[in-house]
N, C-alpha and C positions, 0 to 999 in steps of 0.2 A: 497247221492244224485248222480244221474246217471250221467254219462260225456254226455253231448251234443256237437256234433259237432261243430262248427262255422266258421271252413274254408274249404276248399275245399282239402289243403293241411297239413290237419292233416294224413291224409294215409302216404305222405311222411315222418311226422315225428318218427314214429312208425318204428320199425325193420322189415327188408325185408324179412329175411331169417329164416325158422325152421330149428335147426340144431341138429341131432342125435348126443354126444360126448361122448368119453368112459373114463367111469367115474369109482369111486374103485369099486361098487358093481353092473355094467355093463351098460347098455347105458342110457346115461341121456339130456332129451330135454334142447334145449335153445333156444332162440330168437337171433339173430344177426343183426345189423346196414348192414355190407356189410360182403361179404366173402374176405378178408383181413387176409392172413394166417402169416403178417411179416416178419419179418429179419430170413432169414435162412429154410420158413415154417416151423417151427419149430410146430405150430399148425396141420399141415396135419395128421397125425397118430395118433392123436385123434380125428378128424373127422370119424364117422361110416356113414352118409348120409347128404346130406341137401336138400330144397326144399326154392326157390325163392317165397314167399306167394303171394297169387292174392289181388289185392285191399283191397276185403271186408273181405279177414282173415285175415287183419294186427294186429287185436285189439283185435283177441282172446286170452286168457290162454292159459300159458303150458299146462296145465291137458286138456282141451277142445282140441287144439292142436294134443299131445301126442294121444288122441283116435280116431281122426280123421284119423292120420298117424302115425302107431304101430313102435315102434320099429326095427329097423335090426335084423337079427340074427345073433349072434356073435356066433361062434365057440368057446369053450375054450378048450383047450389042458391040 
């Protein structure tokens, strides 16, 4: 059964952020709540890109996502 909306502030409760992370077999999407990098940033250097989503693409798929906004190019040496 399809999710219907019901409140006006389901946008809110959905992740704000697509985030590029590099991952073992090179960049890999995610969803994020907030860009909240912790104690130390210790997360920074696995960030390749992010994007703050607009409203009505909070509720997309990774994969849907991911082709809308391709990956970085990563360099590998």
């Amino acid at each position: 059964m399809a999710r219907t909306r019901t409140r006006d502030t389901d946008a809110e409760d959905l992740p704000r952020y697509f985030v590029w992370v590099r991952g073992l077999e090179g960049p890999e999407p995610q969803k994020w709540m907030a860009m909240d990098f912790g104690i130390g940033d210790w997360k920074r250097p696995l960030v390749l890109a992010y994007l703050e989503l607009p409203v009505d693409e909070r509720h997309l798929s990774l994969s849907m996502l991911a082709r809308r906004y391709p990956p970085p190019r990563v360099d590998v040496l």
